[in-house]
C-alpha positions, 0 to 999 in steps of 0.5 A: 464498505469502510470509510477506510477503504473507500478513502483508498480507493478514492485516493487511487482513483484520482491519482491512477496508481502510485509508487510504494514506499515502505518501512525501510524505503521504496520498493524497487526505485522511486516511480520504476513503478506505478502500482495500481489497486486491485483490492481493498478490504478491511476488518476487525483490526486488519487493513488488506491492500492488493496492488497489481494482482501480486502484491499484498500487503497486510496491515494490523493494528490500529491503523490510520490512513491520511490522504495528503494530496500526493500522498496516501499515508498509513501508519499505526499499525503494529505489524505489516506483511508484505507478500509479492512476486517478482514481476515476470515470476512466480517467486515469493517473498514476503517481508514483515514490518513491526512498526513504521509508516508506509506510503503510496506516492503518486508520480509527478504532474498527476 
């Protein structure tokens, strides 16, 4: 295991879960949801991060991933693929970032 990865797992396992911010803002509304992590893996220049058994998100590039406390920080990389259902559905989306920062924010008083 990468220190990587352990760094987000760590991050989740004190925080029990946290909101998702992307590129271009939260997804669904701030704290509606608390994603949880159900897998993490990464190598040669891919970042892979399950959420909820039904969100992926797939960072390449060089990425680099800070814990800033109540926040947990990716950035750096070249391009993110973001592959959900809707909750309650089997509908895919996907969504692709070419840059940007993503985050993961825990909810207030954890």
């Amino acid at each position: 295991m990468s220190s990587t990865t352990t760094l987000i797992q760590n991050w989740f396992t004190r925080t029990w879960g946290g909101g998702l911010v992307l590129p271009d803002g939260w997804f669904g509304r701030p704290f509606d949801n608390i994603h949880r992590l159900t897998d993490v893996s990464q190598s040669s220049g891919l970042l892979r991060i399950v959420l909820d058994d039904q969100l992926t998100l797939t960072f390449n590039g060089d990425v680099s991933v800070k814990d800033n406390g109540d926040e947990l920080v990716i950035d750096g990389y070249s391009e993110l693929s973001f592959d959900w259902k809707e909750y309650g559905s089997d509908l895919p989306h996907s969504d692709i970032y070419q840059d940007g920062q993503t985050k993961f924010v825990a909810p207030p008083g954890q």
